[in-house]
C-alpha positions in Angstrom: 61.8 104.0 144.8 59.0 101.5 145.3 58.2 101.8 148.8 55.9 98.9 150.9 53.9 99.7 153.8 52.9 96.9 156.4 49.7 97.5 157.7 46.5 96.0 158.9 44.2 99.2 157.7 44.7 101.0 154.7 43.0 103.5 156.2 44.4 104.5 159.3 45.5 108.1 159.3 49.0 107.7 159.7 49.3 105.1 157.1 47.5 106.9 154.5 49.9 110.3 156.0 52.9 108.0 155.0 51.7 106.5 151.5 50.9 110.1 150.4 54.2 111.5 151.6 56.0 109.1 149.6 53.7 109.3 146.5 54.4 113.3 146.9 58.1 112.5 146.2 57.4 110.0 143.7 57.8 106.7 145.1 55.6 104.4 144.3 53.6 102.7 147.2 51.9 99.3 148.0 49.8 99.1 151.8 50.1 95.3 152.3 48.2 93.7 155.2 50.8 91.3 156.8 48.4 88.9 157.8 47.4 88.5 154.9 50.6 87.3 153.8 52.2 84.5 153.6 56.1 82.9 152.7 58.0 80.4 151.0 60.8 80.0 153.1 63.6 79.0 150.4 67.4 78.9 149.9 67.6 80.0 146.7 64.6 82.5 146.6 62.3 83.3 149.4 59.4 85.3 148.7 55.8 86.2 150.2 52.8 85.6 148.4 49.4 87.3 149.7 46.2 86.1 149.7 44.8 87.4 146.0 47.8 85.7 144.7 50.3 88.8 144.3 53.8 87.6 144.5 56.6 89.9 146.3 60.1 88.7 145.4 62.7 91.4 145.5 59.8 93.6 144.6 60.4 96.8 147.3 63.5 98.9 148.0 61.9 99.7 151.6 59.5 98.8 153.7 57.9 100.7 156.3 56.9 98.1 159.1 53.6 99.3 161.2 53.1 95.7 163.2 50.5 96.1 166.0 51.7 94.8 169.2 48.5 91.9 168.7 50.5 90.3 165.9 53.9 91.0 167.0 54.9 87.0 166.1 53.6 87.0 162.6 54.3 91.2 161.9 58.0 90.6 162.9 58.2 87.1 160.4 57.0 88.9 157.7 59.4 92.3 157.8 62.1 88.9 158.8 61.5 88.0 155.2 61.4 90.9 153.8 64.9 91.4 155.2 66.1 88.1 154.0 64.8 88.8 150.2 66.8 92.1 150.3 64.3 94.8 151.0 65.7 98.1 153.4 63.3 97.9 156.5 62.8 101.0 158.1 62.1 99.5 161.7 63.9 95.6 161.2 62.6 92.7 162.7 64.9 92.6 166.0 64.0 96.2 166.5 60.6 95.5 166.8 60.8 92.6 168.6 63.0 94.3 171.4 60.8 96.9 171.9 57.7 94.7 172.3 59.8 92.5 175.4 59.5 95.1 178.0 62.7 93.1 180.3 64.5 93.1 176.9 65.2 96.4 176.5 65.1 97.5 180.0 68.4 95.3 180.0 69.7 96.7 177.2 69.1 100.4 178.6 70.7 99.5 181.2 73.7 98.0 179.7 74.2 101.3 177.8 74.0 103.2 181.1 70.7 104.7 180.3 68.7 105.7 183.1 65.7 103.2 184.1 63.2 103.4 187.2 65.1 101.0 189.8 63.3 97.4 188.2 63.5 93.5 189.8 62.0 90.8 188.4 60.9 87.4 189.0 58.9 84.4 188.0 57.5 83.1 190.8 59.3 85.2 193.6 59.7 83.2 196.7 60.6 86.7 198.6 57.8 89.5 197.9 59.7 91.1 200.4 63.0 90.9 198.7 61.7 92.4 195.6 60.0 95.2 197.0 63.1 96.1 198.9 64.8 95.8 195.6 63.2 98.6 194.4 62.8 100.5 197.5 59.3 100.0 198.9 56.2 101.2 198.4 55.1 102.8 196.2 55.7 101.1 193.4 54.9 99.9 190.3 54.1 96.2 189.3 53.3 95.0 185.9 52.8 92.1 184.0 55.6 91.3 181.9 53.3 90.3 179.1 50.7 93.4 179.5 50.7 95.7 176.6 49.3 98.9 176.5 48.7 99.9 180.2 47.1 96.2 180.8 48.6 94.4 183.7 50.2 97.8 185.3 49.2 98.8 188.9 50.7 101.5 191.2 50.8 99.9 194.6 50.7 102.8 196.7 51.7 100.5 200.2 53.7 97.6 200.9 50.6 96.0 202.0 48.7 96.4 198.4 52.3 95.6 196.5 52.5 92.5 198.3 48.8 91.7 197.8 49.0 92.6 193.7 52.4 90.5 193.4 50.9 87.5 194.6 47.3 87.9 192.8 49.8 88.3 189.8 52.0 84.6 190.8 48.3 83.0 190.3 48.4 84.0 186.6 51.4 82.1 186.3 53.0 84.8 184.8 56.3 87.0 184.9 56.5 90.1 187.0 58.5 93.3 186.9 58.4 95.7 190.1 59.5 99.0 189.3 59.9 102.0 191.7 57.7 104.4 191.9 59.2 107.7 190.2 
């Protein structure tokens, strides 16, 4: 099988775990830095073409996607592609994108009846005290619907700081999920 693996570093440990696993059980296997790709968007045959000129079309039986959340845009376009020319993607496209839009899949675990913290969210919430109550008081936990990676969380251990954090966060002019506390 002839096995690509999106990533930005050749030499992280886990992608040079996964390129000698598969070499082990004779795949072959190309590390390909997304970003260093790009496509021709066609009809008849789309391909990606990477900056030394190599030429992917219908080249892989897999791919194993690792997309940084960073490049989440561009990572997801490129295993898209991928998909398109035919390729089996081990993580696809809408996979990855879902689990990079933290409202996204807290909607879709809960309309699988999968347990979440009790969430509300809002754009520009007109009633703080709504959505606190929502999620039953303090404390709770507000974050940035665009953090990644701990960025843009805070545990707002009275109603007092939650309502202070919530509206530092409206200034940013971004979208906020309150969770409770568990």
């Amino acid at each position: 099988m002839n096995i690509a693996i999106l990533s930005r570093n050749r030499s992280l440990y886990s992608t040079k775990r996964l390129a000698e696993a598969a070499k082990s059980r004779g795949h072959s296997v190309q590390v390909i830095d997304h970003l260093n790709c790009f496509m021709d968007i066609t009809s008849d045959q789309p391909s990606i073409h990477n900056k030394s000129d190599e030429y992917f079309a219908n080249t892989f039986d897999a791919v194993i996607p690792r997309i940084g959340a960073s490049v989440t845009f561009y990572g997801t376009a490129v295993v898209r592609q991928f998909e398109m020319m035919g390729a089996y993607c081990v993580n696809e496209s809408v996979a990855i994108s879902r689990s990079r839009d933290k409202l996204r899949s807290l909607q879709l675990l809960s309309r699988k009846n999968i347990g979440i913290p009790a969430t509300a969210f809002a754009h520009s919430p007109h009633d703080i005290d709504g959505l606190i109550r929502e999620v039953g008081g303090a404390p709770c936990v507000i974050k940035l619907l665009g953090g990644m990676q701990g960025i843009g969380v805070v545990l707002a251990e009275t109603k007092k700081a939650a309502e202070s954090v919530i509206q530092a966060f409206m200034g940013l002019q971004s979208n906020i999920l309150v969770q409770e506390f568990i």
